[in-house]
N, C-alpha and C positions, 0 to 999 in steps of 0.2 A: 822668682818674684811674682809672676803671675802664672794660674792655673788654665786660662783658655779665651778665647776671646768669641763673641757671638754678634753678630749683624743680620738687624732684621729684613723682611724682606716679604712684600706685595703678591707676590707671584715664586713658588717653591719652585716647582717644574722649571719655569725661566731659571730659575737661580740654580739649580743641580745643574743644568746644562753649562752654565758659565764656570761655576766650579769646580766640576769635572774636569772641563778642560784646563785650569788654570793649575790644579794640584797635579793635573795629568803630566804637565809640562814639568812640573818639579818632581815628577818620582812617585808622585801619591797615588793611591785610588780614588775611584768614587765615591760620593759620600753613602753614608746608609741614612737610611730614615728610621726614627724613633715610632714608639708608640705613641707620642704627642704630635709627630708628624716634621720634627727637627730633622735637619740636616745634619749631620754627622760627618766631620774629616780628623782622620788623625796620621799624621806624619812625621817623622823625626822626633817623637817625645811631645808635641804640639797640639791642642786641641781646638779645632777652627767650629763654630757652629752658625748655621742660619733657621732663622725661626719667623712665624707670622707674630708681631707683637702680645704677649700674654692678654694687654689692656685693650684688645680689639679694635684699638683706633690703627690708623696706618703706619706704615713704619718709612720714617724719613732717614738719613743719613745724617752723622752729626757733623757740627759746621768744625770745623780745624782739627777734627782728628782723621787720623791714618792707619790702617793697619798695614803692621809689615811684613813680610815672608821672607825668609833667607832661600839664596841662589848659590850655588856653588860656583857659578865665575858668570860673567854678562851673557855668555851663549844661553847659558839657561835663564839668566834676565830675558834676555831677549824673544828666547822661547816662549815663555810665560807671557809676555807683554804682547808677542803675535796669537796666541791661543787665545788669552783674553778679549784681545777686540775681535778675532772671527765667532766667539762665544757670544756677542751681545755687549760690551764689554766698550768705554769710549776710551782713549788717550787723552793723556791731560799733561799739563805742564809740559816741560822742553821733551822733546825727540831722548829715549830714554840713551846713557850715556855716562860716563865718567863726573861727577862734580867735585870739584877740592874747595876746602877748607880748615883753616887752622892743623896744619900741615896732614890731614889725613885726606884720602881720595874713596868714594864709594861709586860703583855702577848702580846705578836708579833708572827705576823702569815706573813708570806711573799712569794707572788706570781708575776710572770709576766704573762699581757695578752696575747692573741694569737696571736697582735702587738707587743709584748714586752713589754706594761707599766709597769710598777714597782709599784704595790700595795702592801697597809699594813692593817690588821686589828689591830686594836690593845684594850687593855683593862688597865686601871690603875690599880694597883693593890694596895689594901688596905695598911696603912701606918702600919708598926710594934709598939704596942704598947709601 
């Protein structure tokens, strides 16, 4: 459905360091840097980028969206969401955790970047028999 997702970002250097550690926690590497000076992540089929705005002006964080990362069960939620905040990295919303709705259960981890973005880890969580 979609090819990759990109978040800008004020500060590169800050931003390698926080997602480093954040992809670190899920299995990924480091990112690389382009000859435009991008950030580069790619893991599991997935293509994550951070860039200084093309338009020169700053780069803000957009108000009600989210990006998400798949975890392979809440320990690695969890991982991610401690790497996150010693990266630079704030916690937001509830204490990351189980939430249910409309009879399905996910583990949610939620952070904003050192720009603000609004990231989620999250993990499905097995159906009740």
């Amino acid at each position: 459905m979609y090819s990759h997702m990109m978040v800008g970002s004020n500060d590169l250097a800050r931003s390698k360091t926080f997602y480093d550690a954040l992809f670190g926690a899920l299995g990924g590497k480091p990112g690389i840097q382009d000859e435009k000076g991008r950030l580069i992540y790619m893991h599991n089929g997935g293509v994550f980028l951070v860039t200084k705005p093309i338009d020169g002006q700053p780069a803000t964080h957009a108000n009600g969206a989210t990006v998400g990362f798949a975890a392979t069960g809440p320990e690695q939620a969890d991982a991610w969401h401690k790497a996150g905040v010693e990266a630079g990295g704030t916690a937001i919303e509830d204490a990351p955790g189980v939430r249910s709705s409309n009879g399905m259960s996910l583990y949610l981890a939620y952070l904003r970047d050192p720009d603000g973005n609004k990231l989620c880890a999250m993990h499905r969580m097995p159906q009740a028999a």
